[in-house]
Backbone atoms as SQL, in Angstrom:
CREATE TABLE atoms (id INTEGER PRIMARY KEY, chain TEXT, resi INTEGER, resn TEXT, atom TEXT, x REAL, y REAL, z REAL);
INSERT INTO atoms VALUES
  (1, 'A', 1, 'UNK', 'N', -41.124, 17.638, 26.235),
  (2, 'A', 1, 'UNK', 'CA', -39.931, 16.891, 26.577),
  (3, 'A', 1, 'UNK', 'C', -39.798, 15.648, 25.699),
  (4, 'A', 2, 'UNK', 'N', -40.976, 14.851, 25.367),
  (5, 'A', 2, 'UNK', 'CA', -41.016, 13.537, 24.727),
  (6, 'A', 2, 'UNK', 'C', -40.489, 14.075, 23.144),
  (7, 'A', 3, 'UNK', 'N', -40.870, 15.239, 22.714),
  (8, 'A', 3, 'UNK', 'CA', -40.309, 15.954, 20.897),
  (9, 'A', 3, 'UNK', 'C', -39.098, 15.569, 21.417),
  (10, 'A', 4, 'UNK', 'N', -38.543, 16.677, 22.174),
  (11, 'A', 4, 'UNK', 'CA', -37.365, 16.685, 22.251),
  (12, 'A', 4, 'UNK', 'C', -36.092, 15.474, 22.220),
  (13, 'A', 5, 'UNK', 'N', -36.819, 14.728, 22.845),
  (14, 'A', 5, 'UNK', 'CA', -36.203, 13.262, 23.186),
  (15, 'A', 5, 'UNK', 'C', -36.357, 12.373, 21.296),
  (16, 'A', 6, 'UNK', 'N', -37.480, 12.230, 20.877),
  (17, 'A', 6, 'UNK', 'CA', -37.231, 11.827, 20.088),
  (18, 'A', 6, 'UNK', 'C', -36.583, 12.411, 19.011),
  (19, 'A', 7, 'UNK', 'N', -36.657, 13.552, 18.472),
  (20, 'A', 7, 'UNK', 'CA', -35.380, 14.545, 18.064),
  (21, 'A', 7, 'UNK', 'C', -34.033, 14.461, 18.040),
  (22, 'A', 8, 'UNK', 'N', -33.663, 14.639, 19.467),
  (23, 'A', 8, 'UNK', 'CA', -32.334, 14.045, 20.226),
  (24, 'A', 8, 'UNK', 'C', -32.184, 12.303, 19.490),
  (25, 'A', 9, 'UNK', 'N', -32.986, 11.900, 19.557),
  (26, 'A', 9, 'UNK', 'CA', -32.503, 10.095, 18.981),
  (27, 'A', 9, 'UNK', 'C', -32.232, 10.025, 17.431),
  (28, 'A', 10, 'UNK', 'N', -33.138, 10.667, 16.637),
  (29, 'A', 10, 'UNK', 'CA', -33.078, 10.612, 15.397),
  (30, 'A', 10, 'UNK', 'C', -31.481, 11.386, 15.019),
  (31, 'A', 11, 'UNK', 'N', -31.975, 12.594, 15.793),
  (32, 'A', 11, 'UNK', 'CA', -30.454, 12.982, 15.574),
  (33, 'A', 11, 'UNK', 'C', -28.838, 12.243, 15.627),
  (34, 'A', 12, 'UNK', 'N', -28.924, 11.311, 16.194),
  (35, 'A', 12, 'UNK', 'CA', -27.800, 10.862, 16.970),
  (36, 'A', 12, 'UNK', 'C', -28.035, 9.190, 15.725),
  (37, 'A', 13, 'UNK', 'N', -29.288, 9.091, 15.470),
  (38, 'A', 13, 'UNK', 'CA', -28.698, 7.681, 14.440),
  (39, 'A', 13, 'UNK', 'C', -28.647, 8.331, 13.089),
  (40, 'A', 14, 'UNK', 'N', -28.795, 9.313, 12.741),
  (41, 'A', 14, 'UNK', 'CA', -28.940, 10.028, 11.158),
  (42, 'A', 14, 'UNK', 'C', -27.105, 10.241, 11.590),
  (43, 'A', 15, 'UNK', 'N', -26.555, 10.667, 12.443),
  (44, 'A', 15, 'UNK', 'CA', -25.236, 11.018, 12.910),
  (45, 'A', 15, 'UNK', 'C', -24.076, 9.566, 12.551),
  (46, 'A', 16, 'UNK', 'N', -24.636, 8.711, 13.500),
  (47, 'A', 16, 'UNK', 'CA', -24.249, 7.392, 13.251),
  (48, 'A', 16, 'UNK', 'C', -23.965, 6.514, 11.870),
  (49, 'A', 17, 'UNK', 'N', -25.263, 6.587, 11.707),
  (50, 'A', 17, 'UNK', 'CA', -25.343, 6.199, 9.845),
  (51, 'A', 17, 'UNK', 'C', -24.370, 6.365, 9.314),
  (52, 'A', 18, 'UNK', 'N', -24.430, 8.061, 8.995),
  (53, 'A', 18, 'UNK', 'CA', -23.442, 8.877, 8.406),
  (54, 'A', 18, 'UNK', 'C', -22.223, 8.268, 8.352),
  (55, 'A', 19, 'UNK', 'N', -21.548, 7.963, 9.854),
  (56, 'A', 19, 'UNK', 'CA', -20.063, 7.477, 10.234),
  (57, 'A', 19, 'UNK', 'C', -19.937, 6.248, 9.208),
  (58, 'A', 20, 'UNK', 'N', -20.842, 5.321, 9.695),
  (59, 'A', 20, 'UNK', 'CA', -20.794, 3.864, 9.330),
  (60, 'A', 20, 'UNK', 'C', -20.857, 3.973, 7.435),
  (61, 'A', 21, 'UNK', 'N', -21.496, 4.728, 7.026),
  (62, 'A', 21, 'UNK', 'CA', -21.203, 4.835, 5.703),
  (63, 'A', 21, 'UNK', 'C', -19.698, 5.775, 5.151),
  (64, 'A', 22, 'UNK', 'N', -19.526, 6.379, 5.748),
  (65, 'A', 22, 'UNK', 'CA', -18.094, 7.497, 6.071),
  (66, 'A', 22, 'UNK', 'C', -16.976, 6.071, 5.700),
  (67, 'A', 23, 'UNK', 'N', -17.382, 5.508, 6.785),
  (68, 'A', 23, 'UNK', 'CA', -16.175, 4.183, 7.764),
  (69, 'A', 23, 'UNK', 'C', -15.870, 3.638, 6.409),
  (70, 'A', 24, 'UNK', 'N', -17.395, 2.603, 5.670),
  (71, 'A', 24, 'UNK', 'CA', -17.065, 2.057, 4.868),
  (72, 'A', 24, 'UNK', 'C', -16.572, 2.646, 3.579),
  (73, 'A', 25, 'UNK', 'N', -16.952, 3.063, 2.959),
  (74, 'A', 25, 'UNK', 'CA', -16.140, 3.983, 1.759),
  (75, 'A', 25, 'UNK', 'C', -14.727, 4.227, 1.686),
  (76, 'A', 26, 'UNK', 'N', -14.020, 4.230, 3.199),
  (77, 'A', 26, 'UNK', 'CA', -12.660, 4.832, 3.517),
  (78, 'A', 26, 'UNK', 'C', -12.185, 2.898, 3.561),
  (79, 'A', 27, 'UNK', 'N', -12.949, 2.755, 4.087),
  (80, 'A', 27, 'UNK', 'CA', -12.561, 0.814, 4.418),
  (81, 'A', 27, 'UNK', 'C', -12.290, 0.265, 2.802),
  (82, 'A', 28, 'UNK', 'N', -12.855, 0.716, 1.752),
  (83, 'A', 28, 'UNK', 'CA', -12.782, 0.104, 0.603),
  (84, 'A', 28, 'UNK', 'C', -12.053, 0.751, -0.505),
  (85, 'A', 29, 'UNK', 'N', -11.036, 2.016, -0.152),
  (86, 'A', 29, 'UNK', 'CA', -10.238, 2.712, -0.359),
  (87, 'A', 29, 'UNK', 'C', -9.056, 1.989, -0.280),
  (88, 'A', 30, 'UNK', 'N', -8.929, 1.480, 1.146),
  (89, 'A', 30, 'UNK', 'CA', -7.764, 1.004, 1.684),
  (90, 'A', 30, 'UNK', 'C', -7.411, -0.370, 1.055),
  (91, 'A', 31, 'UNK', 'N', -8.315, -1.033, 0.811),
  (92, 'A', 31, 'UNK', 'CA', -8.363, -2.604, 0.468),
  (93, 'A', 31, 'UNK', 'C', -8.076, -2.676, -0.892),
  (94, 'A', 32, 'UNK', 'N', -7.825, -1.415, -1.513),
  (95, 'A', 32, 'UNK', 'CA', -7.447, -1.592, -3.096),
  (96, 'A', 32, 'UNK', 'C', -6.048, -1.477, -3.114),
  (97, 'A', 33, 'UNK', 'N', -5.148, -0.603, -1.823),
  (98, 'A', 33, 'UNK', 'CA', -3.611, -1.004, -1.986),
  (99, 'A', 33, 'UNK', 'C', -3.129, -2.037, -1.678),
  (100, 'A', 34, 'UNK', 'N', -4.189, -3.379, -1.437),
  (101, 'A', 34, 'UNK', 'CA', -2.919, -4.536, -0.855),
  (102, 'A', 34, 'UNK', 'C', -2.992, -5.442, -1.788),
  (103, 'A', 35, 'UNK', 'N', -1.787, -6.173, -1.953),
  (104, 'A', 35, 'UNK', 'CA', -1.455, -7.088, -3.320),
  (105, 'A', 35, 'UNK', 'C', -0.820, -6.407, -4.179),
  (106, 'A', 36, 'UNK', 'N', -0.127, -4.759, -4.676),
  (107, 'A', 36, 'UNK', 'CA', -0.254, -4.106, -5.422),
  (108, 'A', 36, 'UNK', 'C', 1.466, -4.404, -5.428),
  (109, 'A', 37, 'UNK', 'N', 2.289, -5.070, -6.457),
  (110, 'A', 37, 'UNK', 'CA', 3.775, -5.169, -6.436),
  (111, 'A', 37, 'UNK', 'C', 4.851, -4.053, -6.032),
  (112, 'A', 38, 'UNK', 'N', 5.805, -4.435, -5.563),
  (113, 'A', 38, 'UNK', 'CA', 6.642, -3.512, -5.735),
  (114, 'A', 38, 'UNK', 'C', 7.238, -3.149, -6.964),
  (115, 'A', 39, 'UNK', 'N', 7.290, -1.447, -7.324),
  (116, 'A', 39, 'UNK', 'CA', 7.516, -1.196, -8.670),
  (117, 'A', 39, 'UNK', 'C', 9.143, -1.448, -8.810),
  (118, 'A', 40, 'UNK', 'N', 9.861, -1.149, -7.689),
  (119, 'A', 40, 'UNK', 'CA', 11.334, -2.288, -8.121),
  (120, 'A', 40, 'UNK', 'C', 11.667, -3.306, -8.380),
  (121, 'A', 41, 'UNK', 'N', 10.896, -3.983, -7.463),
  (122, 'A', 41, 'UNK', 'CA', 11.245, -5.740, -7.807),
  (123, 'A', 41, 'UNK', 'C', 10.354, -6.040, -9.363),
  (124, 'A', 42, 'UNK', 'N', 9.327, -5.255, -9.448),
  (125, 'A', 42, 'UNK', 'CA', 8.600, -5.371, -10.871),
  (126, 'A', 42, 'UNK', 'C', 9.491, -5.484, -11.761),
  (127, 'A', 43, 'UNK', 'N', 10.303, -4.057, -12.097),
  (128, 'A', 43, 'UNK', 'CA', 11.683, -3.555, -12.502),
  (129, 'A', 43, 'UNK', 'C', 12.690, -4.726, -12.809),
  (130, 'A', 44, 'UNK', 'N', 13.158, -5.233, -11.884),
  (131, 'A', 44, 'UNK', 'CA', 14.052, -5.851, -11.815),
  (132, 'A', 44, 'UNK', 'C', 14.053, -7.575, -12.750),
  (133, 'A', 45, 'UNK', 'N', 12.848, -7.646, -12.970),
  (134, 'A', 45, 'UNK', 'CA', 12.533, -8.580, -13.020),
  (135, 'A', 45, 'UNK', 'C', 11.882, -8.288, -15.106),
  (136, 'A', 46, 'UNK', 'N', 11.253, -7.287, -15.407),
  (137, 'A', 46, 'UNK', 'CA', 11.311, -6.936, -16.410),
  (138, 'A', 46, 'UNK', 'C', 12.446, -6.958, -17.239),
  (139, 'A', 47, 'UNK', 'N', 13.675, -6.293, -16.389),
  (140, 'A', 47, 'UNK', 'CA', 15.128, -6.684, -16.917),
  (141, 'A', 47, 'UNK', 'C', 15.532, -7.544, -16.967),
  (142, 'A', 48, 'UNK', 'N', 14.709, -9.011, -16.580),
  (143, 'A', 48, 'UNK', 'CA', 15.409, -9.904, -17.356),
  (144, 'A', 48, 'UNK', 'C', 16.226, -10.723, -15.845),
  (145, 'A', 49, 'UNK', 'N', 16.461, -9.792, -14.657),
  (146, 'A', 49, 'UNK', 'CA', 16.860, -10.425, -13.662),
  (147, 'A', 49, 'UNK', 'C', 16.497, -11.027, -12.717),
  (148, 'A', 50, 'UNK', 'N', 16.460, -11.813, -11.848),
  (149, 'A', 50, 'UNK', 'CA', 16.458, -12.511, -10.923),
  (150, 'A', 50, 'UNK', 'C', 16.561, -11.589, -9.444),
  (151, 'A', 51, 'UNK', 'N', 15.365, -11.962, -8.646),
  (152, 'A', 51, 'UNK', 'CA', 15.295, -10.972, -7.526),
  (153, 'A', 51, 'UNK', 'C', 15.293, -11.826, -6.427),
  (154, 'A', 52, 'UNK', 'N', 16.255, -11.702, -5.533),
  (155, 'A', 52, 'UNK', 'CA', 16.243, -12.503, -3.576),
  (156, 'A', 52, 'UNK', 'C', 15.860, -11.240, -3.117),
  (157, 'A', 53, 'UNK', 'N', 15.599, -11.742, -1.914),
  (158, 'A', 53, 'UNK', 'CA', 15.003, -11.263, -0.876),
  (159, 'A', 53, 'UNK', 'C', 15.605, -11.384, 0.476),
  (160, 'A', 54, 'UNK', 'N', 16.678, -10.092, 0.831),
  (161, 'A', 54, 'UNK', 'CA', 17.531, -10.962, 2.073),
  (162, 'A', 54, 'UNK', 'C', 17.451, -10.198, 3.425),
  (163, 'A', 55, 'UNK', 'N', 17.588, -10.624, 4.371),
  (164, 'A', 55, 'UNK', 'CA', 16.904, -9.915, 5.502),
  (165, 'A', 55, 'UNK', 'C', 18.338, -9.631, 6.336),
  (166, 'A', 56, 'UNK', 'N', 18.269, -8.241, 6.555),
  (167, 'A', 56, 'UNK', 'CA', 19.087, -7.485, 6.926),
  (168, 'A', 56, 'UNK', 'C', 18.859, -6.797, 8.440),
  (169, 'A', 57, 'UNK', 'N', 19.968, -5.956, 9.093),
  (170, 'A', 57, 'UNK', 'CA', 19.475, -5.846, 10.436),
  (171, 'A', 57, 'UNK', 'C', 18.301, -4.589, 10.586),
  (172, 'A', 58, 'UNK', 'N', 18.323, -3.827, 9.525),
  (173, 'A', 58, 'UNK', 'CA', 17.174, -2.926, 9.699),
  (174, 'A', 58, 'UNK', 'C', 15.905, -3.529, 8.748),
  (175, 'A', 59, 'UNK', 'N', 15.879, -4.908, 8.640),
  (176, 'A', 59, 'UNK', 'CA', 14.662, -5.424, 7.814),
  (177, 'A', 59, 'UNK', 'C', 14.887, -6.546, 6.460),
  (178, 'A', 60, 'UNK', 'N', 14.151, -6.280, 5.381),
  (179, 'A', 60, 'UNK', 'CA', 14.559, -6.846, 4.554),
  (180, 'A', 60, 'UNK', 'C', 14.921, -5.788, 2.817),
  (181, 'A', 61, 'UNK', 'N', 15.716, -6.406, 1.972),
  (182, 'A', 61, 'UNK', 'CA', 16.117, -5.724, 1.058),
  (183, 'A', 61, 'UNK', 'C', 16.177, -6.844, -0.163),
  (184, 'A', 62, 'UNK', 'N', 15.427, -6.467, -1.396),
  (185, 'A', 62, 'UNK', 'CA', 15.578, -7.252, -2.600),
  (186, 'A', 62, 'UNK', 'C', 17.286, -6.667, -3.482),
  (187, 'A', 63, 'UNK', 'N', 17.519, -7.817, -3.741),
  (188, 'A', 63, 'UNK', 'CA', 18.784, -7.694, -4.396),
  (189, 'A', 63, 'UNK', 'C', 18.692, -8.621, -5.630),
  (190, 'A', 64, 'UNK', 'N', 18.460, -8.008, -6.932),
  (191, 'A', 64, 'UNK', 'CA', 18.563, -8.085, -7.864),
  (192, 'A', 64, 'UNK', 'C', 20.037, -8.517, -9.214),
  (193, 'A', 65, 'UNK', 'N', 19.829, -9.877, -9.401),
  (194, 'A', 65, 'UNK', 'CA', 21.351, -10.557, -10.371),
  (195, 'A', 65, 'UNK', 'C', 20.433, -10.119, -11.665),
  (196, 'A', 66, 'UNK', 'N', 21.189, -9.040, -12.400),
  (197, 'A', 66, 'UNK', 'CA', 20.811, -9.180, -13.678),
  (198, 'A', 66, 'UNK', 'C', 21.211, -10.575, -14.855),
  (199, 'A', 67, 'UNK', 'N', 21.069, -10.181, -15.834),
  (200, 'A', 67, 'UNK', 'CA', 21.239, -11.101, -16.902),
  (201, 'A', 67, 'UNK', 'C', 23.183, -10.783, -16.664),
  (202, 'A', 68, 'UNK', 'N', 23.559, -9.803, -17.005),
  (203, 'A', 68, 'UNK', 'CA', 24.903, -9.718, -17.225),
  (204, 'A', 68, 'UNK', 'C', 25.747, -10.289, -16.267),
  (205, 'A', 69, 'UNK', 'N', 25.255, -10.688, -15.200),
  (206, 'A', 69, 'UNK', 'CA', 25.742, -10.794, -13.879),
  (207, 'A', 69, 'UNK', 'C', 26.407, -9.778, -12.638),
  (208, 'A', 70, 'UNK', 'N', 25.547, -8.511, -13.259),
  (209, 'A', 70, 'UNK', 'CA', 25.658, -7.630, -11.918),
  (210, 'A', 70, 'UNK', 'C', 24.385, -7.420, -11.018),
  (211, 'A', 71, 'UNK', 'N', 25.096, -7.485, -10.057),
  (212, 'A', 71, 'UNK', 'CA', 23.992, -7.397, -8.430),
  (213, 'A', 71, 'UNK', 'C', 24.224, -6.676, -7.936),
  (214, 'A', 72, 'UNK', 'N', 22.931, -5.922, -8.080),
  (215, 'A', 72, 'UNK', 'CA', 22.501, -4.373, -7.086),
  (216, 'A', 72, 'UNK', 'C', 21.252, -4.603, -6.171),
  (217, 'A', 73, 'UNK', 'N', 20.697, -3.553, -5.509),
  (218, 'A', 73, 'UNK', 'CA', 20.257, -3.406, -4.471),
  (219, 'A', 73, 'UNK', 'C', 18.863, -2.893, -5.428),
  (220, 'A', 74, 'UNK', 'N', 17.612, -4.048, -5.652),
  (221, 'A', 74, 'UNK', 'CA', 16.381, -3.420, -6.158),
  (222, 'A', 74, 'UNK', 'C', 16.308, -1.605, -6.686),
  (223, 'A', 75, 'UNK', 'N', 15.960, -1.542, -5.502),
  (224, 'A', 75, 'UNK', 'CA', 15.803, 0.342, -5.128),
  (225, 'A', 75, 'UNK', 'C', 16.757, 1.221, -6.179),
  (226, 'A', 76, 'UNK', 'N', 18.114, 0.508, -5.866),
  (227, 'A', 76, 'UNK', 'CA', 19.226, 1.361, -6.357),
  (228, 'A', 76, 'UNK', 'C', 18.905, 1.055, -7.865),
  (229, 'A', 77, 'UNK', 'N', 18.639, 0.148, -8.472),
  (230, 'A', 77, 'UNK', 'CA', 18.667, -0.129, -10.250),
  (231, 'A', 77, 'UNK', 'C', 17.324, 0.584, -10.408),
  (232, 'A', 78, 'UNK', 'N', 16.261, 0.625, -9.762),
  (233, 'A', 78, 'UNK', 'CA', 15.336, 1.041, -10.429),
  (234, 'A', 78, 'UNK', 'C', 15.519, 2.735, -10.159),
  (235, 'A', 79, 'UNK', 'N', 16.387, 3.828, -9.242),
  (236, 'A', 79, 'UNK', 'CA', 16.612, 4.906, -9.324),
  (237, 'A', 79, 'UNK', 'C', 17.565, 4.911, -10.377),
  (238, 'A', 80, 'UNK', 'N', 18.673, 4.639, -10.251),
  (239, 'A', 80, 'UNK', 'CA', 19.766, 4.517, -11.292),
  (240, 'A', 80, 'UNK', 'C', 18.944, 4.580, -12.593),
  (241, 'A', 81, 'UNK', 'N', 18.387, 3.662, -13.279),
  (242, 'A', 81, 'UNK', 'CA', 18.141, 3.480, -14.696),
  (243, 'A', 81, 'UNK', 'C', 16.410, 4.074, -14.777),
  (244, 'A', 82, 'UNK', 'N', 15.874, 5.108, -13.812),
  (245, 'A', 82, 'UNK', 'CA', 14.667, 6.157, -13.612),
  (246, 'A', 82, 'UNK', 'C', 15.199, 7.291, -13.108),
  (247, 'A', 83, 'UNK', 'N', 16.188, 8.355, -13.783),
  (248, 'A', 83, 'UNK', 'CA', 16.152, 9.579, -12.664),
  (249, 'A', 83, 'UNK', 'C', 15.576, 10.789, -12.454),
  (250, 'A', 84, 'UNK', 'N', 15.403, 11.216, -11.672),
  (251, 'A', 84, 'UNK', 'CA', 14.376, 12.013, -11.437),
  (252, 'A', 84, 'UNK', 'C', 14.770, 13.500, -12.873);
């Protein structure tokens, strides 16, 4: 009964370990997407324009004044002048 028991324990922290090394690896995966720009407002701003930031009722939306003086919607200039 006492094998068994210690068996049963080893088993269960060799199990554990495992997770906690699992956990971290996935933990330091995640921590490399934050800080990472938005590739529109990047965009927008490569062109030479000027980017606000205006908060709307479903959130917020960058709106982009180019040099020429047209203002679009981030998203929309960087699909527009990238199409699939």
């Amino acid at each position: 009964m006492n094998e068994k028991l210690v068996l049963g324990m080893t088993a269960v922290v060799i199990i554990l370990t495992a997770c906690e090394s699992l956990s971290n690896k996935m933990a330091g995966r995640s921590s490399h997407n934050i800080g990472m720009a938005n590739p529109a407002s990047q965009y927008c701003i490569s062109q030479g324009g000027q980017l606000k930031i205006e908060k709307t009722k479903d959130g917020e939306q960058g709106i982009c004044t180019l040099k020429n003086g047209e203002v679009i919607e981030e998203w929309a200039l960087f699909h527009r002048d990238h199409p699939k």
